[in-house]
C-alpha positions as CSV (number, residue, x, y, z in Angstrom):
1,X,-20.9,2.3,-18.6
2,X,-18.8,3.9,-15.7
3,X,-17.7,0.7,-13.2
4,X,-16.2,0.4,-9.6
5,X,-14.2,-2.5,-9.1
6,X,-13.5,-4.3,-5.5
7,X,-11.6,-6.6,-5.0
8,X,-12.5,-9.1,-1.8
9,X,-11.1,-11.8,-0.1
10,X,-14.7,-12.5,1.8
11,X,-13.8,-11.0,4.7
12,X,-15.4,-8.7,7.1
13,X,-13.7,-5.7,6.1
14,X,-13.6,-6.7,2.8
15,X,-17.7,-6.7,2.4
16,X,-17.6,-3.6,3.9
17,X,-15.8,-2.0,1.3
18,X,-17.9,-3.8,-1.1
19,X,-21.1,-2.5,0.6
20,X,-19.5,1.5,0.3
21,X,-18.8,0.8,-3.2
22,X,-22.4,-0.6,-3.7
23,X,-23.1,2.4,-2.8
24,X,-21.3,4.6,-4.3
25,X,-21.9,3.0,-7.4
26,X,-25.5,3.5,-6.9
27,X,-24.8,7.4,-6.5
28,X,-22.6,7.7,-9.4
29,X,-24.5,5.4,-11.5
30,X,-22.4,3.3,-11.9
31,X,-22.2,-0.6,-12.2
32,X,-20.0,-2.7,-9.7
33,X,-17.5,-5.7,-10.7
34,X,-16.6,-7.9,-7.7
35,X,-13.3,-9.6,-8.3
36,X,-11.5,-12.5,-6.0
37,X,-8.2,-13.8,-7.4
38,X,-6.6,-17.0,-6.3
39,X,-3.2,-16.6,-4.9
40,X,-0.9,-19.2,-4.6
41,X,-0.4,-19.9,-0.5
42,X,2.9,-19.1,0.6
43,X,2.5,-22.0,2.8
44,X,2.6,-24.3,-0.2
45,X,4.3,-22.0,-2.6
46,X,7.5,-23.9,-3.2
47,X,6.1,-27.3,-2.2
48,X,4.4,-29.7,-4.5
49,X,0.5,-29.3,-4.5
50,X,-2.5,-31.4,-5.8
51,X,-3.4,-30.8,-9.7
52,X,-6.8,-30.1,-8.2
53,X,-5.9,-27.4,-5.5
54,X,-6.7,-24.5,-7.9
55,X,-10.0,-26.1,-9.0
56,X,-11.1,-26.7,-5.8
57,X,-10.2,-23.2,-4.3
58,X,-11.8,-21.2,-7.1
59,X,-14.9,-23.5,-7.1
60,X,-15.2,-22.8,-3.3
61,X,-14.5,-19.1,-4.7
62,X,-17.4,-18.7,-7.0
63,X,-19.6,-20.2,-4.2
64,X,-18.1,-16.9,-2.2
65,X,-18.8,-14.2,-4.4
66,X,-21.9,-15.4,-5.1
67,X,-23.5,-15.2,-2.0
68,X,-21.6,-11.5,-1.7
69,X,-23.3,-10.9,-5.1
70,X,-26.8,-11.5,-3.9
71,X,-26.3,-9.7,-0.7
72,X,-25.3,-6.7,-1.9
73,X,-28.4,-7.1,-5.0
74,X,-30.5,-7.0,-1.5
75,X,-28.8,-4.5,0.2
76,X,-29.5,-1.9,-3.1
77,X,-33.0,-3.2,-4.4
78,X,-31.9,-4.9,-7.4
79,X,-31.2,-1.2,-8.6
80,X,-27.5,-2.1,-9.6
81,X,-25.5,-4.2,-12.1
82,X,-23.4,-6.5,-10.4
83,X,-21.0,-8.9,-12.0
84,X,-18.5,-11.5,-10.6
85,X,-14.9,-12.1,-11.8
86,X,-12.4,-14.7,-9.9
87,X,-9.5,-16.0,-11.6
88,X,-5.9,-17.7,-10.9
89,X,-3.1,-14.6,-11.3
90,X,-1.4,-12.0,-9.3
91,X,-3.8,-9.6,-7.6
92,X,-2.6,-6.1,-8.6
93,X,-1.8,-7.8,-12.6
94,X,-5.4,-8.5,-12.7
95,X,-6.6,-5.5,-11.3
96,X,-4.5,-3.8,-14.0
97,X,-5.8,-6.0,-16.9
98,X,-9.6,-5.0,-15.5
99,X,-9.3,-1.7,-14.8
100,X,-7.7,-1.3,-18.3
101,X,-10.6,-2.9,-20.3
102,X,-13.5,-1.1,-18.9
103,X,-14.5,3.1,-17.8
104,X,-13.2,2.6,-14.3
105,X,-14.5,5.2,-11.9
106,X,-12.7,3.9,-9.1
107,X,-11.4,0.9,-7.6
108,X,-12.7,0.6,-3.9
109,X,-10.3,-1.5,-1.5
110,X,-11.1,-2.2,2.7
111,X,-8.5,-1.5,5.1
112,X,-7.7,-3.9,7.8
113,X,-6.7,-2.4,11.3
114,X,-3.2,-1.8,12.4
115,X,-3.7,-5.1,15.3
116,X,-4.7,-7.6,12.7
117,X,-2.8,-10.5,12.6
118,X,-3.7,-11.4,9.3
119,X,-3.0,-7.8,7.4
120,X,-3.5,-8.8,4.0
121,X,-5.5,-5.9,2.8
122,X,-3.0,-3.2,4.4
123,X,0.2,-4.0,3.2
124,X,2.6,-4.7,0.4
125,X,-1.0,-5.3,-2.3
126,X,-2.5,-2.3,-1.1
127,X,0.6,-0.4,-1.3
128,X,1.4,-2.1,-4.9
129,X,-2.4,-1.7,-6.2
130,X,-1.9,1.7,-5.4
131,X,1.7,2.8,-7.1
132,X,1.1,0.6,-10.0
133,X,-2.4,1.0,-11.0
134,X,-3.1,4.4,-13.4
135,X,-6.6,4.4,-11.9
136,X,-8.0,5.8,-8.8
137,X,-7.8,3.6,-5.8
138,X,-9.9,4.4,-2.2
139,X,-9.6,2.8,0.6
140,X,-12.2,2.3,3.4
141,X,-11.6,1.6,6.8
142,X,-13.3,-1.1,8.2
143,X,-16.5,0.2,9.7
144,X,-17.2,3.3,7.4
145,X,-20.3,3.1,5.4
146,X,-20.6,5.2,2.5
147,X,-22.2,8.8,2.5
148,X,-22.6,11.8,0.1
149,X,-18.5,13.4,-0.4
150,X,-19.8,16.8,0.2
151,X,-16.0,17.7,1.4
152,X,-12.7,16.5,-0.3
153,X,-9.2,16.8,1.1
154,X,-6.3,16.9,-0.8
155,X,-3.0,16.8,0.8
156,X,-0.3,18.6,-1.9
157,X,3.4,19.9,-1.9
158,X,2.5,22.6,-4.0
159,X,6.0,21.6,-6.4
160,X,4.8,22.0,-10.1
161,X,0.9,21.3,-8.4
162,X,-0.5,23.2,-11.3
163,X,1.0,20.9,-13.6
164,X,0.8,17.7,-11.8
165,X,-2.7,17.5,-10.5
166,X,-5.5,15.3,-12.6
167,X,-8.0,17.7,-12.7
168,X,-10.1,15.3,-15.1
169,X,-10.6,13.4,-12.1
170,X,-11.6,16.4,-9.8
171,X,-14.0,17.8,-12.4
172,X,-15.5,14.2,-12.7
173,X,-15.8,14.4,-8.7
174,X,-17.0,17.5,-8.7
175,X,-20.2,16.8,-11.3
176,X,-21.1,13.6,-9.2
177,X,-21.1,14.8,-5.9
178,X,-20.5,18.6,-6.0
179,X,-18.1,18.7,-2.9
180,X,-15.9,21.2,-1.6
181,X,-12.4,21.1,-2.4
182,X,-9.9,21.9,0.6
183,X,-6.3,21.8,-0.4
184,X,-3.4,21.3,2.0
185,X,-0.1,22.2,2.3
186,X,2.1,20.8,5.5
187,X,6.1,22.5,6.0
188,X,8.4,22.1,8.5
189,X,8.6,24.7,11.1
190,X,12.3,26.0,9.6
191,X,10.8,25.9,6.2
192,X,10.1,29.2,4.7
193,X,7.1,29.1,2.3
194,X,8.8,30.8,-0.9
195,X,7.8,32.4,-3.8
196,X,7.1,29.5,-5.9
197,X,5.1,28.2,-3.5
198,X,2.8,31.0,-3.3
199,X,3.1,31.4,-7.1
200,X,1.5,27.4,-6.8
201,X,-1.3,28.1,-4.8
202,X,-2.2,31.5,-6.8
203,X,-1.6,29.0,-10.0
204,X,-4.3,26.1,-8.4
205,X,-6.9,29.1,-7.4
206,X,-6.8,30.3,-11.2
207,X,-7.1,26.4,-12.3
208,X,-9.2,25.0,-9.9
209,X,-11.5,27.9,-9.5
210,X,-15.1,26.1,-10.7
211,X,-14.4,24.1,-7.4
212,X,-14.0,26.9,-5.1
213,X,-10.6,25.3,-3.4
214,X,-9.9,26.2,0.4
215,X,-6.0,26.3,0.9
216,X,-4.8,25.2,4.4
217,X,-1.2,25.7,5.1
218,X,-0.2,23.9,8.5
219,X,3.2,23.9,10.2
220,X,4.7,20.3,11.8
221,X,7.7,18.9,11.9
222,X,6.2,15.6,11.2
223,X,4.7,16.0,7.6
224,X,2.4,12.7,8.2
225,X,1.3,14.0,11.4
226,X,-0.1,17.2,9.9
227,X,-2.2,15.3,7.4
228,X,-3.3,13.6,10.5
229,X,-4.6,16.2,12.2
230,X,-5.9,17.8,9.3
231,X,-8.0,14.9,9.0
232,X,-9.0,14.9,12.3
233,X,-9.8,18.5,12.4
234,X,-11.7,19.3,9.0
235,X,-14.7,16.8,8.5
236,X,-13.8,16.1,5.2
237,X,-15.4,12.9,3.4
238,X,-12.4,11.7,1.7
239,X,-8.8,12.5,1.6
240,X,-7.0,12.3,-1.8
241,X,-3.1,11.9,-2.2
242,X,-0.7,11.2,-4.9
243,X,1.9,8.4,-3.7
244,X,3.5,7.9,-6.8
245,X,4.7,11.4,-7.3
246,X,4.9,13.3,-4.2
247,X,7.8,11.8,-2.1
248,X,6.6,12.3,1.4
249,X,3.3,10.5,0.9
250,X,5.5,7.4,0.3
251,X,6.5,7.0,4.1
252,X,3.0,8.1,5.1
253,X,2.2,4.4,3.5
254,X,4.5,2.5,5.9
255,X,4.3,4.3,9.0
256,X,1.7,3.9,11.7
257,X,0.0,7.5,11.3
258,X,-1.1,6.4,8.3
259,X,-3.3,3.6,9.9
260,X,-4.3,5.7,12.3
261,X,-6.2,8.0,9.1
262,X,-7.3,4.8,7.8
263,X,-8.1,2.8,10.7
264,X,-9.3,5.3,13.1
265,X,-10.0,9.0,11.3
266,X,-13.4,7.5,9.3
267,X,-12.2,9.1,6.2
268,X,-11.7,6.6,3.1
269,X,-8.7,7.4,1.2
270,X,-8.1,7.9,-2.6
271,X,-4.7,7.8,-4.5
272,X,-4.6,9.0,-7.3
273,X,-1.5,9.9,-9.9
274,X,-0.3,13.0,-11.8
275,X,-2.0,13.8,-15.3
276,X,0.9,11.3,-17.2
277,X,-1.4,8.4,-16.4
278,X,-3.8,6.9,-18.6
279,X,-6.6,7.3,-16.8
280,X,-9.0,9.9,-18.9
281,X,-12.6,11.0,-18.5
């Protein structure tokens, strides 16, 4: 059986997420795994602590996801399997280890704004899950709620596309929501949009043809600000990237336009990697 995982930290913006992948689960049918993992403060990290603080913590823990569990068995009838997971280890290793074992369809993280204080969920284990997981990983900002994806985005260089893009994943996409594909391509204005380029997108069409892809070339300076107000301008329903292998998506992680398509745009986002992962149908 096809799962979602979120992970949650029993935070606002964390049971959002965990209400959109409720529901998302519910349209893929799918069943949902909600996961805590007890960290290690870094308050106390390299000061001596009680034998007992683990115990206590994931006791109070299970108490958590519990009453998450049963809120999200009201909020979807009782129509979807729901199982708990919380354990002592390092987020993104268990993530790994879960993700691995089962027929992960996704793995559904929230997004905290840009003015939290406390930014756990944007930051350095977002950023990690993302890189070092071989699964697909989407983001929600913190007051989306899940709806058909009738439109996906996917912001691409176009180098060796053809050969890099998981089209598993797409056709997997495509039969559980049959959405629109919209490609995008951003240059700089002194960029010249050469042969291979063009050979590319003539390369995707013949590959990517059951999905009926829309190419949108776009010309800024700025290659995050482009996907920015691509995003702002087609109402697409989620934007996929691929961080690991296409260079400039790596800055569009640490620099504020990205939270401003997370945090403001309303469009989840998935990362995915090139077809060398493990991930499979």
């Amino acid at each position: 059986m096809k799962t979602i995982i979120t992970p949650t930290d029993f935070s606002a913006i964390a049971e959002n997420a965990a209400l959109y992948a409720a529901d998302m689960a519910i349209a893929v049918n799918a069943d949902l795994l909600l996961v805590h993992v007890v960290t290690i403060p870094l308050s106390i990290a390299e000061a001596p602590v009680p034998s007992d603080i683990f115990e206590v913590m994931t006791s109070e823990a299970v108490a958590e996801i519990k009453k998450l569990q049963e809120k999200l068995q009201v909020h979807t009838n009782d129509k979807l399997t729901i199982t708990t997971h919380v354990v002592v280890d390092d987020l993104v290793d268990d993530l790994i280890d879960l993700a691995s074992q089962k027929d992960t369809f996704a793995i559904v993280m929230g997004v905290k704004g840009a003015e939290s204080k406390n930014n756990f969920w944007f930051g350095s284990n977002t950023i990690s899950v993302m890189h070092k997981l071989n699964h697909p990983v989407i983001t929600v900002p913190g007051d989306v709620s899940f709806k058909k994806i009738a439109k996906v985005g996917l912001a691409c260089d176009l180098e060796d596309a053809s050969l890099k893009l998981p089209v598993a994943y797409l056709e997997r996409l495509h039969t559980e929501f049959n959405c629109e594909l919209h490609i995008l391509n951003v240059t700089k204005e002194n960029e010249k949009v050469d042969s291979d380029i063009l050979y590319e997108s003539i390369a995707l069409q013949n590959d990517l043809k059951k999905f009926h892809p829309q190419f949108h070339f776009l010309v800024n300076e700025n290659i995050e600000v482009g996907v920015a107000e691509f995003v702002k301008r087609v109402p697409i329903d989620l934007l996929m990237v691929m961080p690991k292998e296409y260079g400039f998506f790596e800055s569009l992680f640490h620099k504020s336009v990205s939270k401003e398509i997370m945090t403001h745009s309303k469009v989840p986002i998935l990362s995915l990697h090139p077809v060398a992962s493990s991930w499979s149908v």
